[in-house]
Each structure stands twice: as structure tokens, then as C-alpha cells.
C-alpha positions as CSV (number, residue, x, y, z in Angstrom):
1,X,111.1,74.5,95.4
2,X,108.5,72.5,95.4
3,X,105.1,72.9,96.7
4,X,104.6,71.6,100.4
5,X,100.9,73.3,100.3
6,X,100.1,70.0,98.6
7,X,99.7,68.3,101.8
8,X,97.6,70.7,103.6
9,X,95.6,71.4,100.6
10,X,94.7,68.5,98.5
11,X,95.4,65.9,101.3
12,X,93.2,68.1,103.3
13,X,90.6,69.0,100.8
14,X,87.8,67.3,102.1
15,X,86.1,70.1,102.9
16,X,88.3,71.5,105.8
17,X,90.7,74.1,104.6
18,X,88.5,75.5,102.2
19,X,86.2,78.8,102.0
20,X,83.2,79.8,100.8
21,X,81.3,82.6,102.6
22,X,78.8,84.4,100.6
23,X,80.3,86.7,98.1
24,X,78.2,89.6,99.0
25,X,79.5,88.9,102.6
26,X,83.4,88.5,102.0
27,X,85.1,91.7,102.1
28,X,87.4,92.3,98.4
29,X,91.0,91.9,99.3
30,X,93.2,92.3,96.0
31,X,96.6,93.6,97.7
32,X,100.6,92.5,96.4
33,X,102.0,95.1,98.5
34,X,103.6,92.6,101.3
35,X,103.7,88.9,101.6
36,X,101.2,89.3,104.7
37,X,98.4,91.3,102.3
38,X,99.4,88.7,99.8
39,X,98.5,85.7,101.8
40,X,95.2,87.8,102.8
41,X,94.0,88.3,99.7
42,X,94.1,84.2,98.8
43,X,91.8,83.7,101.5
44,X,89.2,86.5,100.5
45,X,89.2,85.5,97.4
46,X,89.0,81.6,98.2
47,X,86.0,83.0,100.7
48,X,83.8,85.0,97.1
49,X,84.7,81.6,95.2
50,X,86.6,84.1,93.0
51,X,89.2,80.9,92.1
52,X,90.4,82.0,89.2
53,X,91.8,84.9,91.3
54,X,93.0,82.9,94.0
55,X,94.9,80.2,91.9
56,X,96.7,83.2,90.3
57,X,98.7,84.3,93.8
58,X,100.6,81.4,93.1
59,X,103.3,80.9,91.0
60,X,104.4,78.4,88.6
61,X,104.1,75.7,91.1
62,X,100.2,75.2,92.0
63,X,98.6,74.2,95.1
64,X,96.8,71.1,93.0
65,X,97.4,69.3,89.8
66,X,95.1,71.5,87.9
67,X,92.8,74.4,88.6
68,X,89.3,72.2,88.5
69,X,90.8,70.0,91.7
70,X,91.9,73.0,93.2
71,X,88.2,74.2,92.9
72,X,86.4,70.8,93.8
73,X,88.6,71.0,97.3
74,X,86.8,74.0,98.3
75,X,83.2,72.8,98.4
76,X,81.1,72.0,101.4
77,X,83.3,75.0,103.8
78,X,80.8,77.9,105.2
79,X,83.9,80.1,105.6
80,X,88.3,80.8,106.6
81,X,89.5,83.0,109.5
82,X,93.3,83.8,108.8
83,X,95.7,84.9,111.0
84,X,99.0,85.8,110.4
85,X,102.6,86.3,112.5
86,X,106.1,88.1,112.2
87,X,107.3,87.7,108.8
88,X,110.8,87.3,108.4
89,X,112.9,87.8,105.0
90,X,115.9,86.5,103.4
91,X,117.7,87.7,100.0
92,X,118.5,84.8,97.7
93,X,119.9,84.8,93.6
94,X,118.0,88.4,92.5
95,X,114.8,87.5,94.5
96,X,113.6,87.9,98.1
97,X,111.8,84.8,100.0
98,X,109.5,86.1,102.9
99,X,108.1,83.2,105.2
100,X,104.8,84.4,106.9
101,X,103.8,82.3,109.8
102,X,99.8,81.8,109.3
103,X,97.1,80.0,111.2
104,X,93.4,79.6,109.7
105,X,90.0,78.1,110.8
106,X,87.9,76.3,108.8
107,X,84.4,76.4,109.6
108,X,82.3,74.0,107.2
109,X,78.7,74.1,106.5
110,X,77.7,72.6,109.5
111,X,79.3,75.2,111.6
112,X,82.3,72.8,112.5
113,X,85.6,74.4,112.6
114,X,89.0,73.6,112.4
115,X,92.4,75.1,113.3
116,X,95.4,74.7,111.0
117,X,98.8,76.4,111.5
118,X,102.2,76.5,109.2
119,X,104.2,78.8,106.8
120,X,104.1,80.3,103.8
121,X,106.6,81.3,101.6
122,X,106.7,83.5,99.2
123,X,109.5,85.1,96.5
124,X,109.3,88.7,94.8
125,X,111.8,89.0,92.1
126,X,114.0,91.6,91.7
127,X,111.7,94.1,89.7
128,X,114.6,95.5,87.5
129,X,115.3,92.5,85.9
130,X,112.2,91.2,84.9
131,X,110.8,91.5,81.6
132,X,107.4,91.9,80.8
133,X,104.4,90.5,82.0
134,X,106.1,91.8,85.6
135,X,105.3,89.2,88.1
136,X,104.6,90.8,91.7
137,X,104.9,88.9,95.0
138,X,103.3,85.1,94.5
139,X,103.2,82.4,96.9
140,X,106.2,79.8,96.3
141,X,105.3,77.1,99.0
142,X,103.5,76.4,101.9
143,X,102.7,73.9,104.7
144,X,99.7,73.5,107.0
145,X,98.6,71.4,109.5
146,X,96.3,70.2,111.7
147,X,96.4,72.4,115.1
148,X,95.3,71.6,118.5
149,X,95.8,75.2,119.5
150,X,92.8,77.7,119.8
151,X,92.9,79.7,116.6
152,X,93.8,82.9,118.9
153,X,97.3,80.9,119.6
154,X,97.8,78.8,116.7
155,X,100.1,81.1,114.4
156,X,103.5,79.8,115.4
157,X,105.9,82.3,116.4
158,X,108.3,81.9,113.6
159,X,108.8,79.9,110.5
160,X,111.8,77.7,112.0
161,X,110.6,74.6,110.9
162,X,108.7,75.9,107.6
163,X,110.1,75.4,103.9
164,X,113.4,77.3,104.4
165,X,114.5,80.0,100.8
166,X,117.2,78.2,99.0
167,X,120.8,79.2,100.1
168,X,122.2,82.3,99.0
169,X,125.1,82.2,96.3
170,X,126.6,85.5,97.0
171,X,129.3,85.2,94.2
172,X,126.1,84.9,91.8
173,X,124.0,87.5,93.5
174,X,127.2,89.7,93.2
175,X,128.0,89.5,89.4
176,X,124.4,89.8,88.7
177,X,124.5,93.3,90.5
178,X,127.7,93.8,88.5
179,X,126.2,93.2,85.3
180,X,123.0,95.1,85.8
181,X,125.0,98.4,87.5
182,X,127.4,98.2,84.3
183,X,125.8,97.2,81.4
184,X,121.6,96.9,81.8
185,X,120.9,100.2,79.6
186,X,123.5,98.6,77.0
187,X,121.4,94.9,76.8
188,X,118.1,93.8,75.8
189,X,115.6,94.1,78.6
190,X,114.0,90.5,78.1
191,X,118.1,89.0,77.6
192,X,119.2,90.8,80.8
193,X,117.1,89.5,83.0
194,X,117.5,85.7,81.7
195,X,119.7,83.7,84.9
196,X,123.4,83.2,83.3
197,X,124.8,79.9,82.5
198,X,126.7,78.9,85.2
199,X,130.1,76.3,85.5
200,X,132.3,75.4,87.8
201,X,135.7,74.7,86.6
202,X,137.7,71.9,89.1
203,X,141.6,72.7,88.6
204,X,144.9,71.6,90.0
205,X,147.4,74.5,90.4
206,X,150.4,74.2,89.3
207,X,152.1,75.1,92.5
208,X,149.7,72.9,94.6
209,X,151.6,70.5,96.6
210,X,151.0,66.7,97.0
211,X,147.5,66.8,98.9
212,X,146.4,70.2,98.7
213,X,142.9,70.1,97.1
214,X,141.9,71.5,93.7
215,X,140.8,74.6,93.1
216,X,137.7,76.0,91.6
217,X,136.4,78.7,89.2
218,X,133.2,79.8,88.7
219,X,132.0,80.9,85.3
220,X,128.9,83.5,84.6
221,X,127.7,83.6,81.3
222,X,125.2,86.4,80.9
223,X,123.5,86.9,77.3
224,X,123.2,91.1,76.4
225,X,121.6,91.4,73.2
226,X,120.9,90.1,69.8
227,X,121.5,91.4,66.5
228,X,120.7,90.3,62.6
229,X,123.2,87.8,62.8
230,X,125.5,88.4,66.1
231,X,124.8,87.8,69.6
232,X,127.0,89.4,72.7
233,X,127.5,88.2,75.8
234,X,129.2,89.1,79.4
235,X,130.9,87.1,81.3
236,X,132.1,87.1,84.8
237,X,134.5,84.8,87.0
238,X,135.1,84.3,90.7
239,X,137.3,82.3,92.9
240,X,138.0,82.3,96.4
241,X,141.8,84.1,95.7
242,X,139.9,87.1,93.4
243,X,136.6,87.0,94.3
244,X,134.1,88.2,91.2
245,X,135.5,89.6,88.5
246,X,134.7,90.4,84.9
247,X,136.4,88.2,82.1
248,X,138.3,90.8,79.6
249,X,139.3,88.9,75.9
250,X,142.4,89.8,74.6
251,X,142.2,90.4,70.8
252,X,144.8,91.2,68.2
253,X,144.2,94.9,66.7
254,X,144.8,94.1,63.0
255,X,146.4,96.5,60.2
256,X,144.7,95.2,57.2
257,X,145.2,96.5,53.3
258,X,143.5,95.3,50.4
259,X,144.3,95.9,46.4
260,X,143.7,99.1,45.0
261,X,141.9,100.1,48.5
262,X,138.7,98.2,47.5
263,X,137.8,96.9,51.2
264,X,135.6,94.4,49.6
265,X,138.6,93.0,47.0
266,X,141.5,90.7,47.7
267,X,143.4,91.4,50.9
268,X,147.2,92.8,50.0
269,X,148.3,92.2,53.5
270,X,147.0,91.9,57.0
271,X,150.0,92.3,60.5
272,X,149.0,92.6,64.0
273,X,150.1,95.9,65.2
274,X,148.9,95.4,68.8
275,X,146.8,93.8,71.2
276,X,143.6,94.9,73.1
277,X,141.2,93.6,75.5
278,X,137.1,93.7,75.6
279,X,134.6,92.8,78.2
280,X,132.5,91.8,75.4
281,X,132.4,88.1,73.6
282,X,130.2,87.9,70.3
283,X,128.7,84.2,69.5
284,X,130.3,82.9,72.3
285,X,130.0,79.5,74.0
286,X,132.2,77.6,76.9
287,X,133.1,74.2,76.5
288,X,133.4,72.3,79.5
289,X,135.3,69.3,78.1
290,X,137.8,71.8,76.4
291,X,137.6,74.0,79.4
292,X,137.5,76.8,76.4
293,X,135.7,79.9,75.7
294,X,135.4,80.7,71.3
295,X,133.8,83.8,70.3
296,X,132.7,84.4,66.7
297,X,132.5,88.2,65.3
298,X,130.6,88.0,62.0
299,X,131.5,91.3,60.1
300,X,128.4,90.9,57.7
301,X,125.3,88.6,57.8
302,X,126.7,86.0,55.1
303,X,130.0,85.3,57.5
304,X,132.4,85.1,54.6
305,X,134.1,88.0,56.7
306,X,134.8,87.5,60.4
307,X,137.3,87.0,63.2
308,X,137.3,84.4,66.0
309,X,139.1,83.9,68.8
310,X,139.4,80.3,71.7
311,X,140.3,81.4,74.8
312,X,141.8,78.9,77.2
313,X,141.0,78.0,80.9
314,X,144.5,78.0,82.4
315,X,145.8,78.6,86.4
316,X,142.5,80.4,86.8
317,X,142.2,82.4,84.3
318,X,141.1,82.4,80.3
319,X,143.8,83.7,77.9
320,X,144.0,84.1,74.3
321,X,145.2,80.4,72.6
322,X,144.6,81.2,69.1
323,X,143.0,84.0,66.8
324,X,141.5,84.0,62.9
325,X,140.8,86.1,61.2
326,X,139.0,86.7,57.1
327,X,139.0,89.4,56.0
328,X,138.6,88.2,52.7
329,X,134.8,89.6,51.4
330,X,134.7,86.7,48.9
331,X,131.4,84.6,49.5
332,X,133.4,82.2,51.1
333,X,134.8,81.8,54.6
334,X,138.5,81.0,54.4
335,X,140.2,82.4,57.7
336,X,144.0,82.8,58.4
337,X,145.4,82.0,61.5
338,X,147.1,85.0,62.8
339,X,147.8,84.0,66.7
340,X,148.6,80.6,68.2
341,X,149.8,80.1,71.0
342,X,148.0,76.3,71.3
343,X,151.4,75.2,72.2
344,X,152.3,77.3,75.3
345,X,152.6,75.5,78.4
């Protein structure tokens, strides 16, 4: 979302929307509790020149090119009044937008003043999946303008016509709450609260009829942790038929022997003696060309020993397509082929 505040702050910085009562007279305001306090506290600490502290209620996207312009646009103002209306709320992908309706005067050092009105708006992220430094309520965006209104009956009555939140993506709001609910004491803090990868996968069923549209599956892929040499992820999958559902891999459950019982010697034999399924997918990637999903279980840090499975996108669903496995500890990585079903219609 880019930063509308631009062009009521550095278009307007001649003076008129910035603050500088003395500090001794400028009551401290430091307070993240609600997007009004948080809108308050910008203009007293604009008002004790405490910059530093103002420029850090905003978040990545600044209210100027860099901090010395945002400073420079401040000088010659006595003082700002602010004023603020109803805020209003809305839930978007893990964070919460509030717009605030605000209207400030600008008195300068010759005791002119000047009304401007707009919005704010401003995003807390969903505390339980941040990782650290936690980032409290910051100002996203803003617009101001000049207002003909007495300052008394310049805050608008809503934010309408202000920078409206992005639109909400349920289906990703809803497997991030699945994830979290099911598997955020198993992941890494700082990996859990990463956004997943995202793809949308454009089908044609294969009992669609001449002119009935494709279909479409969405993919979620959501990193859980990192070890020496194996990383695990989660994935989750929605469509408009199933709605959000975890992905489960289907993986051969192998009977393996080796010579005189030595699990590091030569393999005697290795059968399938059944099949199982996992929520989990180590070294996995998706491949949108191949519309396939390969996961890569190293069973030691050198990878001469491993199984590896590519699952295939298929009628809205991923199954298994083909399975190695070595289990050969032998410095080198020689894997057999023990399912393929690359073939099947």
C-alpha cells in the first residue's frame, strides 16, 4: 500500500502541516494502545521536535524520502491541533487495517492557521505470528487535505473515500489460522510467521463440458522449521468444491534388510509392505510448469541415504506419481525407484 501521506506531507511541507510548539509546552504522548492514541502521539511528538520518535509510528513505507526531508518539512510551524473521528476496522491476511478519520490545524509562526482533514490508516499484525522485534500498531497510509471547514467540523464523518485495507482473502486468512491452531508449538517461531508461497493452479476437469470454465486450486506453502540439513513444510489447498484443506503425501512404508543386519552395509532387499500418508513434506518445492510437488527426506547430512517422492497436480488434487528411495549408506546417492505410477492417466 503505498503511502498517500506523501501528498499532504511533502507536497504540503512548506511550513503548513508541520508542528513545533515548545517542548516544555507539548504534553508527552507515547501510546500504541489504539490507532486513535497512535495517530495522537505522531502529532505530540511532531509538536517536542522529538522526529526520530515520530518517523518511527510509521512503518516500512515513510511519509518522505528520508528522515532529514521529513524533518526540514516541519520548520517555520508554531504548533498542530488534531482531532480525530469514529474509527472503523476491517480484518485482512493475519493483520487488522483501522482507518481513523482526522482533522488538524496548523498554526505557523506567525499565528496563521490552517485546517486539513483526511484518513489515516493504519495495520496491527497479528501478534502471534510475529517474530521478534514485535512491531505494534504503525501508521500504513494517509491522506490530507486542504479544508475549508472550521477545524471544530473538519473531521469527516467516515473514511469512505480514504485509502481503503486491501481485500480480504479468506481462503488465505483461513489456512493461516489452520496452520497456527495445528502446528505453531511444532515450527520455528521466526519460519511460522513468514506469509506462505502462494499459487494458483488453472485446470480443465475432466468432466467439464464444452464451455464450462476452468477450474482453480489454490496452493499454500507454509515453511515449519529447519534442521542440519532438512527443512519441513505444510501445505494447504482450497477450491471452491472443498474449500481449505490440508495436503496429506502418500508415502510407501518400506521393509528394508541389509547383509548380516549392519544398517549401514549393502541392502539384502527392500519391498513396500504398505502405504501411509503425512501432513508433512521435507525439502519440498512446487513446480508450476510441472504442476508438481517433490519432497526430499535426507536420512543423514551427507544425503547418500534418502527417500523422495513427486507428487502430481491431477483433477484437483496432488497424488503420489513416483517414489525413490536409497537406502544404501555408501557415500554415494544411488536411489531405486520403488513406485511409478508416471504413466497413469
Amino acid at each position: 500500500m503505498r503511502h498517500a501521506f506523501l501528498a499532504a506531507t511533502a507536497l504540503f511541507s512548506l511550513a503548513s502541516i508541520a508542528q513545533s510548539a515548545p517542548a516544555d509546552e507539548a504534553p508527552y504522548v507515547d501510546d500504541r494502545s489504539s490507532a486513535e492514541a497512535v495517530v495522537r502521539s505522531l502529532y505530540s511528538a511532531i509538536n517536542r521536535h522529538e522526529f526520530a520518535r515520530a518517523w518511527g509510528y510509521y512503518g516500512d513505507t515513510k511519509p518522505a524520502k528520508d528522515f532529514d526531508s521529513f524533518v526540514k518539512g516541519y520548520d517555520g510551524t508554531d504548533k498542530v491541533d488534531v482531532r480525530t473521528g469514529a474509527v472503523s476496522n476491517e480484518g485482512a491476511a493475519g493483520s487488522i487495517y483501522y482507518s481513523v478519520p482526522v482533522a488538524i490545524q496548523a498554526t505557523d509562526k506567525k499565528g496563521e492557521a490552517k485546517v486539513f482533514a483526511g484518513c489515516y490508516t493504519l495495520r496491527q499484525v497479528n501478534a502471534q505470528i510475529q517474530a521478534p522485534p514485535f512491531q505494534p500498531i504503525f501508521i500504513d497510509s494517509g491522506a490530507l487535505k486542504p479544508s475549508s471547514a472550521d477545524f471544530e467540523e473538519a473531521v469527516p464523518a467516515s473514511c469512505g473515500d480514504g485509502p481503503p485495507p486491501p481485500k480480504r482473502d479468506a481462503a488465505l486468512e483461513q489456512a493461516k489460522k489452520a496452520f497456527l491452531a495445528s502446528y505453531s508449538d511444532q515450527c520455528d517461531k521466526d519460519l511460522a510467521a513468514k506469509e506462505p508461497e502462494i499459487f494458483s493452479i488453472k485446470y480443465r476437469d475432466k468432466d467439464a463440458a464444452a464451455g464450462d470454465p476452468d477450474k482453480e486450486t489454490r496452493l499454500f506453502h507454509f515453511s515449519c522449521s529447519a534442521a542440519a540439513y532438512n527443512e519441513s513444510s505444510i501445505y494447504y489447498m482450497t477450491d471452491e468444491a472443498n474449500g481449505v484443506r490440508q495436503l496429506q503425501f502418500t508415502e510407501p512404508e518400506m521393509d528394508i534388510r541389509y547383509v548380516n543386519n549392519d544398517s549401514e552395509g549393502k541392502v539384502e532387499s527392500m519391498h513396500i509392505v504398505g502405504f501411509r500418508t503425512t501432513g508433512w513434506a521435507t525439502n519440498s518445492s512446487y513446480d508450476q510448469d510441472a504442476h508438481t510437488i517433490t519432497a526430499f527426506n535426507k536420512w543423514r547430512g551427507a544425503g547418500d541415504a534418502s527417500s523422495a517422492g513427486t507428487y502430481l497436480f491431477r483433477n484437483g488434487d496432488f497424488s503420489l506419481v513416483q517414489y525413490d528411495v536409497d537406502a544404501s549408506y555408501d557415500g554415494e546417492e544411488n536411489p531405486q525407484t520403488v513406485v511409478d505410477y508416471n504413466t497413469a492417466p
